[in-house]
C-alpha positions in Angstrom: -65.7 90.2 22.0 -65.5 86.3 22.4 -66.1 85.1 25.5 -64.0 81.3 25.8 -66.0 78.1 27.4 -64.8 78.4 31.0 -65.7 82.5 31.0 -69.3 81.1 29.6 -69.2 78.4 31.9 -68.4 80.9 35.0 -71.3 83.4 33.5 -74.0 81.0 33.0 -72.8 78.0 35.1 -72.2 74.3 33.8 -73.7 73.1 30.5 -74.6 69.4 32.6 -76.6 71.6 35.4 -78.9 73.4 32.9 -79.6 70.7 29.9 -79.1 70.5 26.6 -81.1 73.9 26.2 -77.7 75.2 27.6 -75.8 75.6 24.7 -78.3 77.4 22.9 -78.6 80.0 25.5 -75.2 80.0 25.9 -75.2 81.2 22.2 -77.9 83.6 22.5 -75.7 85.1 25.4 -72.9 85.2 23.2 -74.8 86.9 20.5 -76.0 88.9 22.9 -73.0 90.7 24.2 -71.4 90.8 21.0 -73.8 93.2 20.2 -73.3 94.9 23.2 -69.8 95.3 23.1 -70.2 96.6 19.5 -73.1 99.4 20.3 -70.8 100.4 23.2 -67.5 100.5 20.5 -69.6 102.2 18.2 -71.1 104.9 20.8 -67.8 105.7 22.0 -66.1 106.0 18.7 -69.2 108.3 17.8 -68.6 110.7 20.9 -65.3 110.9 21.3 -63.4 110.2 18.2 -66.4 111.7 15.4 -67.8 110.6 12.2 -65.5 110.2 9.1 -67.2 113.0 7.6 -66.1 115.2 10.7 -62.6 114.4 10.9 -62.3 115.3 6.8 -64.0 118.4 6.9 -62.1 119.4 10.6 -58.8 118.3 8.5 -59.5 120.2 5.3 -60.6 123.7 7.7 -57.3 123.4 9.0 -55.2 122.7 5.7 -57.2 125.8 4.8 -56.2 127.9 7.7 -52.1 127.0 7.6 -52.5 127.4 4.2 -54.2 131.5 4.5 -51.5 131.8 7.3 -48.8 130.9 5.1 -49.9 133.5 2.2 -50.4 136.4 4.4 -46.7 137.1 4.8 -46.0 135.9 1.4 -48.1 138.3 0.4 -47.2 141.4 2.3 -43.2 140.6 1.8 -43.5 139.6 -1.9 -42.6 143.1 -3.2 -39.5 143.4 -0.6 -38.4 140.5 -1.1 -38.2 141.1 -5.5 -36.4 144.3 -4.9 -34.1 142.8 -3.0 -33.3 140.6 -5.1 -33.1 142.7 -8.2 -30.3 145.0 -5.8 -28.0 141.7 -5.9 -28.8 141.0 -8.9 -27.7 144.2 -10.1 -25.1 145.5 -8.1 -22.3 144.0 -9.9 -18.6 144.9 -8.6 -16.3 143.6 -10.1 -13.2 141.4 -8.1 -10.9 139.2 -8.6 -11.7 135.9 -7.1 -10.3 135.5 -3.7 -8.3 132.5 -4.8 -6.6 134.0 -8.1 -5.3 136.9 -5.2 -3.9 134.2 -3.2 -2.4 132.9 -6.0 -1.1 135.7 -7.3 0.4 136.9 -3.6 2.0 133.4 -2.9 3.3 132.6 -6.9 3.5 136.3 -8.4 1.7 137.5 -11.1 -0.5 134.7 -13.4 0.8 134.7 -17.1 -0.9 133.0 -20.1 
């Protein structure tokens, strides 16, 4: 956080009242709540937002949850789901297309 002249000026009061001793202390102030400001930023980023290492492992616990939720129907369907598959494959009947009966209604019967 950086404070501008007239905010110092207003904390600590005019540089002309004090002495030249004034502008150092004015920087120590500065220095001062700069810290401050950063201890506060850093304890609230601490409580409310976590560490780095938090957030990862909080992220990767839930990848890992979605991801067991996901197989557990997966697995319990998988063998439905093959034999149902292997019935369409299979089950072959045999049509003409829909468009060569069209064709054949409209035009009359398709010679090669």
């Amino acid at each position: 956080m950086k404070l501008s002249k007239n905010r110092l000026v207003m904390l600590l009061g005019p540089t002309d009242i004090l002495g030249d001793d004034a502008t150092l202390e004015q920087e120590r102030v500065m220095v001062m709540l700069t810290k401050i400001s950063r201890n506060y930023i850093n304890r609230f980023k601490q409580q409310y937002l976590g560490n780095k290492e938090d957030i990862e492992s909080k992220i990767r616990r839930d990848t890992e949850d979605q991801t067991n939720g996901i197989k557990q129907p997966v697995v319990s369907n998988k063998q439905a789901v093959i034999v149902r598959l292997l019935q369409l494959v299979c089950d072959i009947k045999p049509e003409l297309h829909h468009n060569l009966t069209l064709q054949k209604k409209f035009h009359g019967p398709f010679v090669v």
